[in-house]
C-alpha positions in Angstrom: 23.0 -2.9 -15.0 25.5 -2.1 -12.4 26.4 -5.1 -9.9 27.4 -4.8 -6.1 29.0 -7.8 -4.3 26.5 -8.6 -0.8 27.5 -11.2 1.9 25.6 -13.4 4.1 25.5 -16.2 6.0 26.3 -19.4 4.4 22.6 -20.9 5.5 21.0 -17.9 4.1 23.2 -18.2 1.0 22.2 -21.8 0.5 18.2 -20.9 1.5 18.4 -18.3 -1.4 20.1 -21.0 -4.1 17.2 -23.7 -3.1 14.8 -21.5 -3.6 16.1 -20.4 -6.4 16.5 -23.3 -8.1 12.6 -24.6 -7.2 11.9 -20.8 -9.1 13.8 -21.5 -12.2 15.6 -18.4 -11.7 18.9 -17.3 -10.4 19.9 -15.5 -6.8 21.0 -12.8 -8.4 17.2 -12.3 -9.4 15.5 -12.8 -6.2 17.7 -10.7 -4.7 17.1 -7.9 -7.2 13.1 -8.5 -6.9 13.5 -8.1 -3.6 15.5 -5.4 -3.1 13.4 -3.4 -5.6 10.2 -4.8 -3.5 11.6 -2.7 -0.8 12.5 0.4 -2.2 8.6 0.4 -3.9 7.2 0.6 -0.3 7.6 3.9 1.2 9.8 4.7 3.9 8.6 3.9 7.5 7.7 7.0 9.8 9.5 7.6 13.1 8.1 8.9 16.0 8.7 12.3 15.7 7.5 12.1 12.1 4.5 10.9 13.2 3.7 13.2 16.0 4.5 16.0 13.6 2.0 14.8 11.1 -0.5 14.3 14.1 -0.1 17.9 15.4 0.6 16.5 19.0 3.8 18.6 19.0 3.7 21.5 21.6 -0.1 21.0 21.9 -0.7 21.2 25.4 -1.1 24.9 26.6 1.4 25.9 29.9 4.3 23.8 29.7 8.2 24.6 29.3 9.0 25.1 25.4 12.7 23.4 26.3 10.5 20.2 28.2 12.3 17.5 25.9 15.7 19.0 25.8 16.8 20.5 29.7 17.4 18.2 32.2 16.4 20.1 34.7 12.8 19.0 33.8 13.9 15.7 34.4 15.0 15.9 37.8 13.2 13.7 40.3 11.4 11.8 37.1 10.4 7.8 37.7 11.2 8.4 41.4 8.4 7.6 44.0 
């Protein structure tokens, strides 16, 4: 097993001993758990992601294709 060196906090590093020790275990372990908790989930979407997966990209008819990216487009926006 290969080992990295993490830092933290000094109350989070004496959270993670207490518990710890009321787990019978060692830091090193939850830390490990955990980390490998994390990389079992899969990875969050973004926006983009998500309105790629949706279809909601380009999907109303008649507008600019460079909406998102020219300014121009953005001139006068949020002004009453």
């Amino acid at each position: 097993m290969d080992r990295i060196n993490v830092r933290v906090e000094r109350p989070v590093k004496q959270r993670l001993e207490a518990d710890a020790r009321q787990r019978g275990t060692s830091p090193s372990a939850i830390v490990r758990q955990l980390i490998e908790e994390h990389y079992r989930q899969p990875a969050a979407e973004n926006c983009l992601e998500l309105a790629e997966r949706l279809g909601v990209l380009g999907s109303i008819k008649g507008l600019p294709p460079d909406l998102t990216s020219n300014p121009r487009h953005m001139e006068g926006f949020g002004r009453d």
